[in-house]
N, C-alpha and C positions, 0 to 999 in steps of 0.2 A: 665617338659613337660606340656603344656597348652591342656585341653580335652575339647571339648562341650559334651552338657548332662548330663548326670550321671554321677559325676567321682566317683569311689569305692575308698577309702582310702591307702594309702600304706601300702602294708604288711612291713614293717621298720625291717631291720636288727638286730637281739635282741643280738648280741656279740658275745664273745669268743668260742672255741671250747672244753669243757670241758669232758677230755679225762675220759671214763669208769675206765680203766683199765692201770696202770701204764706202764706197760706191753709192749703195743699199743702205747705209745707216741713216735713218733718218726720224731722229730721237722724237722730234716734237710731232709725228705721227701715231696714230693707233693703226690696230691690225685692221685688218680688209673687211667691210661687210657689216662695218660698224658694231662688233663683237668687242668686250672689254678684259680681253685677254689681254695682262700685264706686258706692256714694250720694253723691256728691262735694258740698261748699256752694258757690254761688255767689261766685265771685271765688277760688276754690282753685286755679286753675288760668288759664293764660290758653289762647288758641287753638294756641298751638303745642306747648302739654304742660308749659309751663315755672310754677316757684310763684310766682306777685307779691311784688312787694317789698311789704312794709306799715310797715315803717319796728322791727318786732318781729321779734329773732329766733326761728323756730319750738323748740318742746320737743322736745330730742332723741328723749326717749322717744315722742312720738308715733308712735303707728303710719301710716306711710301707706300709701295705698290700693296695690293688686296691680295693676298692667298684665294684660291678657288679649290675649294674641296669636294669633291663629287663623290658620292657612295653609288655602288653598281652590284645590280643582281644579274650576273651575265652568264654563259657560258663555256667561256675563256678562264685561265689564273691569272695569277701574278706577274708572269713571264713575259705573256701575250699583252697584260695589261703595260707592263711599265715599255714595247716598244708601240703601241698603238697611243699611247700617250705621246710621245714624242712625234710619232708621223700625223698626227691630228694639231698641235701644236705649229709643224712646219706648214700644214694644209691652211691653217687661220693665218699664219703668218704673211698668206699672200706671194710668196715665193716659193713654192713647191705647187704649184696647182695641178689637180688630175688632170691624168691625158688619158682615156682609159683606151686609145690604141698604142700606147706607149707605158705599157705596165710595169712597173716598179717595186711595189708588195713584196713579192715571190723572192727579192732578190736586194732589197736595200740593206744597208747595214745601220747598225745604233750608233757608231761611231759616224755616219756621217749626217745622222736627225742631233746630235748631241747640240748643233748650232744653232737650235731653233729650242730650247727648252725656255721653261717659264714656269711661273709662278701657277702650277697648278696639279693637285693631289688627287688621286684617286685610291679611294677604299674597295678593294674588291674581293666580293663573295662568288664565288664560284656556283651556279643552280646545277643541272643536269640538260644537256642541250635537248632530252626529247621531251622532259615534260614542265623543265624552266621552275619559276616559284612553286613550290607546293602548299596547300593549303594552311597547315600547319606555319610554313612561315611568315606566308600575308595573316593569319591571325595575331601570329605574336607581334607582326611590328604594328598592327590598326590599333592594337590595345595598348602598346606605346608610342603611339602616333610618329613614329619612326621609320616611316618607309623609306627604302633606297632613293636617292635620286633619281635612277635610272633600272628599270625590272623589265627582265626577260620574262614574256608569257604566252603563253599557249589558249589562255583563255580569259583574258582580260575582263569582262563581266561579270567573271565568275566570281574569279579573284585575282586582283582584291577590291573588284567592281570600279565603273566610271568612272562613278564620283568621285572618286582617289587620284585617278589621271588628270594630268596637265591638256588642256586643249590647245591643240600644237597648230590648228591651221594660219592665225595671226605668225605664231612664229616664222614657220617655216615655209609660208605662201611664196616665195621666191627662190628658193631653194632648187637650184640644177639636180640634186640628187631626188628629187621626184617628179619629175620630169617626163613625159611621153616615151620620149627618144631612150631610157634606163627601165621603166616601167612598167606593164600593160596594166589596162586599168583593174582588171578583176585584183590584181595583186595591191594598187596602190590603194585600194577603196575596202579595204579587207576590215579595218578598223575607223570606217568613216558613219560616222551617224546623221545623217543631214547632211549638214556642211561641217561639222564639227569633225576633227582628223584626233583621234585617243591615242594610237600609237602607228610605226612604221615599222613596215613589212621586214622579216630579215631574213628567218631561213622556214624552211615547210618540207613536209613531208608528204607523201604520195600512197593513197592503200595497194597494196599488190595483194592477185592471186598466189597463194604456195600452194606446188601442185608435189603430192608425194610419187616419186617417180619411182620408187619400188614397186607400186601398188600399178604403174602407168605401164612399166616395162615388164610386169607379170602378166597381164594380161593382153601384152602384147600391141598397144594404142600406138598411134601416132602422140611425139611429147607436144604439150601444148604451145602454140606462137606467143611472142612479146606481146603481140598486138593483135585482135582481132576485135570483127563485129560481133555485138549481138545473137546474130544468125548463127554468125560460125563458131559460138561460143558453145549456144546450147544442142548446134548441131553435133559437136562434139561430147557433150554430155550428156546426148542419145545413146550415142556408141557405148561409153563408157558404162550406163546402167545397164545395157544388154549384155555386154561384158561380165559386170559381175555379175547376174543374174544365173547366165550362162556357166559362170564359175561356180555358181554354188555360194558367194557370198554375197549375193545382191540384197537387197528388201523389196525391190522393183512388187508393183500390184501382184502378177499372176503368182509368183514367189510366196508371196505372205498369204495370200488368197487359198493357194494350196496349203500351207501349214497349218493357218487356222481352219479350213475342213477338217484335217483330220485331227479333231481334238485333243491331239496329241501333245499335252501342256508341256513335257519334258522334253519335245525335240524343240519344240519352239522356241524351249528358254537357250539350249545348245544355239540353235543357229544364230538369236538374237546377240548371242553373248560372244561371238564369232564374228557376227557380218562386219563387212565394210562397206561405210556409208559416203556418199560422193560429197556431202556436207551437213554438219550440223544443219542447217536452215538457209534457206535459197533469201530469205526476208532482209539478208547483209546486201544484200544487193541494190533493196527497195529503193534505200535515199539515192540512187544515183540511177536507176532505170529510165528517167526520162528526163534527168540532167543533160547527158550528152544530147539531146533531141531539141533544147529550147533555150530558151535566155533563163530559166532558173535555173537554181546551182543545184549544191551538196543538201539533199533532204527537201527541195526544194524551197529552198530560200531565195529570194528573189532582191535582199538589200532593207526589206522593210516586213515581210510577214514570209510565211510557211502556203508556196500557194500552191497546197494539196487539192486545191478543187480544180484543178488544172484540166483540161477534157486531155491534153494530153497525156497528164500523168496518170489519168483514169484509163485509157487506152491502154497504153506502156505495163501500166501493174496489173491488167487483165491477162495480157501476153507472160508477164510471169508469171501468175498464177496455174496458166495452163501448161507451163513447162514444169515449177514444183510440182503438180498435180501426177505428173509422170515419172517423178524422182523421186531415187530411195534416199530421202535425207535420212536425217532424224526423227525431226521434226514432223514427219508424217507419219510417223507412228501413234496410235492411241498412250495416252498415260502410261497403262499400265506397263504394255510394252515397250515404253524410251525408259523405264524403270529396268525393266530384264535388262535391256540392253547396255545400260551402264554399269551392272556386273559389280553392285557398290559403291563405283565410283561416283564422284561428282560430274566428270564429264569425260568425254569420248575420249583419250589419250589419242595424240597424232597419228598413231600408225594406222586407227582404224579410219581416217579420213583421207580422200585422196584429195581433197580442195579446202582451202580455208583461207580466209581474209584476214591479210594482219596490215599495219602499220608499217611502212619501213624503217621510221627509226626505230620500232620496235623488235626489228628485223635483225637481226644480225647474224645470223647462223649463214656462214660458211660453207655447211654441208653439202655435199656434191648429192645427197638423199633426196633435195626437194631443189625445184625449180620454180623461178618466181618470175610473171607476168603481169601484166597489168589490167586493169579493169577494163568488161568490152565496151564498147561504145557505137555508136552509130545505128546502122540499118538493122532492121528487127528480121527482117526474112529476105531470102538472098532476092526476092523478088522488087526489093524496098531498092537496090542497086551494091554494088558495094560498099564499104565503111569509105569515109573521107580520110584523107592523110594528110595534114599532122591530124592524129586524134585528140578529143578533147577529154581532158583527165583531171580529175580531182587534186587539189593542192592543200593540205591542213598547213594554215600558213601561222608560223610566231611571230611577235613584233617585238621592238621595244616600244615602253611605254616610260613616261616622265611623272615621277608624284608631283600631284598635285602642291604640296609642303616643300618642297624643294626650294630654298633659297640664292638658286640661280638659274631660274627660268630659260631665258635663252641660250646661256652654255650647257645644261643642262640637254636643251632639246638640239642644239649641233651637233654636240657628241653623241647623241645617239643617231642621229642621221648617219655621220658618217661613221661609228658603228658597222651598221647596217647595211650601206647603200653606199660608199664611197667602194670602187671595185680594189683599190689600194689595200685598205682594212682589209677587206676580206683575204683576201691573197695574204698579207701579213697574214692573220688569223692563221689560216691553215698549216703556217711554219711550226706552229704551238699547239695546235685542237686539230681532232680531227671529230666533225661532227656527222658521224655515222650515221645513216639513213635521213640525212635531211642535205637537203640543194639548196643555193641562194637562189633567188628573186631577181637580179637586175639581167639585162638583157648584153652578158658579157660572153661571149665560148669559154674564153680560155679561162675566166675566173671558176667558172662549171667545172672545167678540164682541170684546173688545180686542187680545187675543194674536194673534187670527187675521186682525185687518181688514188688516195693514199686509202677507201673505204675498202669495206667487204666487197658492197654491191654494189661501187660507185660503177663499174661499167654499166650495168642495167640503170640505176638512174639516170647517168649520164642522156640516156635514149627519151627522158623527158622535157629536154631544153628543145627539141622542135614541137614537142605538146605546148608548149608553154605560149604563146599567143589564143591559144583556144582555149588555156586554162579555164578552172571555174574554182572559187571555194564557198562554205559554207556561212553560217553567224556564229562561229566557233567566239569570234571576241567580244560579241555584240548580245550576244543572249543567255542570259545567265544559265538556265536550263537545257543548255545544248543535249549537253549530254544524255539528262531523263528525255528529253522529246526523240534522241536517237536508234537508243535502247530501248524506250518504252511503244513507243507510237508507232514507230519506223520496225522494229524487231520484234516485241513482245503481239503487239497487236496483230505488226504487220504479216508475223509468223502466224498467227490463228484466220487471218484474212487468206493465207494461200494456202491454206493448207485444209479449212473447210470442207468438207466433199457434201454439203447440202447449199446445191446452187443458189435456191431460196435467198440464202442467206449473205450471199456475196456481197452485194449490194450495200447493204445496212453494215459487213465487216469493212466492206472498203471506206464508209463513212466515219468507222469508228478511228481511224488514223485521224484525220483531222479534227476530229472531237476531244480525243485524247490530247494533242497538242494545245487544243484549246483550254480543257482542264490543266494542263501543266502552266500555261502564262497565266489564270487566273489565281492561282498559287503563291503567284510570286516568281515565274520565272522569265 
């Protein structure tokens, strides 16, 4: 197989299967589970693939064993590939089976998987663990109909779309590694269409608040908690716009109210070109304001549509509207003046923002500058009671997914289970990668406690493995147009929806969210 870019080396098939235990040899069996992973005798092969002399020529008519060659778009290299090869190998073999209270991963050696090798190759291309395939590369391999066996993605519909993917439910309907007891369902149903399962859950990541504590500890606040509700979220970001206002660099109403009386076009530009603003747009918030509230997810997705007509979600993004209403974002500025106020630039440069939503695996800053929290959830006013504990928190979950072209369907779709979801791999994994801002998925502590001890911000992730039964995630894999419906419907719109000040109109912007999603799947998305 012919790769552009980087090609990572072949993990190369090191030989025969050299049985522990005399015991255990039992030739005229296959491996467990009815998998046609080669049963090879000891001394059949040697380390490099090649047949030992014995001094006898073999019977032509013998059948010999099938090579299994796998290509992988994964997260991991070469290193991680050639011993997860081997630990997946003793896993089929039926003598090694997980114990996942008796973990092994963190701490096994290649010298003692060496006895369980077999007739089988892995090609592996290395993606980027936070955004997996890129477009550009599912392009090139659909126009050589060359896709990996086995592709790590972030957004499967996107690309390189369904129809590309193996339907893995037939496969892997029996499968302990998805399981209730390993799985909650939001995580296991992440890539389910119907009944039909496209791919399996692996790693995700979580949006956090970055709150700039320069700007937090100048003016004297209380730093913001891990975890709060609703209520206490934007009770605190009362404080904070009186603060700056109070400061001198707020935008807050009576602030800007004053400036524009006195038509004094040259101070206005000075202050606008100075203020700090508590956030570009309160509208990053919309897909998830009455998530935590209901059985729908991330933007309101519910498994099968976008269900913005929701009376709760109508409620819920009233209540934000009327807390932007009160905030000096940006985005409550007129045109002209979010123009002053970007001073030429394209956009607010961080220092003038004390809050903003990012990605955690896009997250990696270190910086003792900014503090990062998680999104609020729960009770809207402290009258609503307090938030519930574990909170419920959004997951952007990646999976692997299996091509559909793949010429070995069911090892193809093991191997990415256990990938994935065997707590062994992972723990391996982490000896090699370390996959910064993003957690596993099954329901292990210590596998969390390993993956995440070696990150920037693995202690604050860490604080999501008791979120994690309330989890929620979005149609990240499932709809082509996540994205536009996110940005566009959710931010673009939703930002003109709160930020209106002719009540008239409220009404008919808050309609225009759902409209807008509507024109995006008519589209084509």
């Amino acid at each position: 197989m012919a790769w552009t870019g980087d090609r990572i080396r072949r993990a190369r098939c090191l030989g025969g299967l050299i049985v522990l235990c005399a015991a255990l040899v039992l030739a005229s069996c296959g491996l467990s589970r009815g998998t046609t992973f080669p049963n090879l005798e000891p001394g059949q092969t040697t380390a490099t693939g090649q047949t030992e002399g014995t001094g006898t020529q073999p019977d032509p008519q013998t059948t010999q064993p099938e090579l299994i060659r796998l290509s992988l778009a994964v997260p991991f290299g070469e290193d991680a590939a050639v011993a997860l090869r081997l630990l997946f190998l003793a896993r089929e073999s039926g003598q090694l089976p997980e114990e996942p209270d008796r973990p092994i991963g963190h701490q096994i050696s290649l010298e003692a998987l060496q006895a369980f090798d077999a007739l089988l190759e892995l090609d592996v291309l290395r993606v980027a663990p936070a955004g997996g395939v890129t477009a550009e590369q599912a392009r090139l391999w659909q126009a050589t109909a060359n896709l990996p066996d086995i592709l790590y993605l972030s957004q499967a519909a996107a690309l390189p779309g369904l129809n590309h993917l193996l339907e893995l439910d037939d496969l892997l309907y029996d499968s302990d590694l998805l399981s209730a007891e390993r799985l909650f369902p939001f995580a296991a149903d992440v890539a389910r269409k119907g009944t039909t399962v496209y791919g399996l859950p692996y790693l995700a990541s979580v949006p956090l608040v970055a709150y700039n504590l320069a700007q937090i500890d100048r003016l004297g606040l209380a730093r913001p908690e891990a975890f709060w509700s609703w209520a206490e979220w934007s009770a605190w970001l009362k404080q904070l716009q009186a603060a700056l206002d109070a400061d001198g660099t707020g935008t807050g109403d009576q602030v800007m109210a004053t400036l524009r009386a006195s038509e004094d076009a040259e101070a206005l530009r000075r202050h606008l070109q100075q203020a700090i603003f508590i956030q570009e747009r309160l509208s990053d918030y919309l897909p998830h304001i009455a998530a935590s509230g209901s059985s729908a997810g991330w933007a309101m997705w519910d498994k099968v549509r976008f269900a913005t007509d929701s009376p709760l979600f109508e409620t819920r993004s009233v209540w934000l509207r009327q807390l932007a209403r009160r905030s000096g974002t940006w985005d409550m500025l007129p045109p002209e003046e979010q123009t002053l106020a970007l001073a030429g630039d394209t956009r607010l440069p961080d220092d003038r923002l004390v809050c903003r939503l990012v990605d955690s695996a896009d997250w990696q800053n270190s910086d003792t500058a900014w503090l990062t929290g998680f999104l609020p959830y729960g009770a809207l006013t402290e009258q609503d009671g307090a938030a519930v504990k574990p909170c419920r928190l959004p997951f952007a979950i990646r999976i692997l997914a299996v091509s559909r072209t793949t010429a070995w369907p069911e090892q193809a779709a093991r191997l990415a289970a256990f990938l994935a979801l065997d707590a062994d791999a992972l723990l391996l994994q982490s000896r090699y990668e370390i996959y910064e801002g993003l957690v596993p998925l099954i329901r292990v502590p210590f596998v969390w406690q390993t993956l995440l001890n070696r990150q920037a911000n693995g202690a604050r992730l860490l604080q999501t493995l008791d979120c994690l039964p309330h989890g929620y995630t979005g149609g990240q894999q499932l709809v082509p147009a996540w994205d536009a419906i996110v940005s566009q419907a959710f931010g673009e719109v939703g930002s003109r929806y709160l930020t209106d000040d002719e009540a008239s109109e409220t009404a008919i912007g808050f309609e225009r969210i759902g409209q807008t999603i509507s024109s995006i799947l008519r589209e084509g998305g």
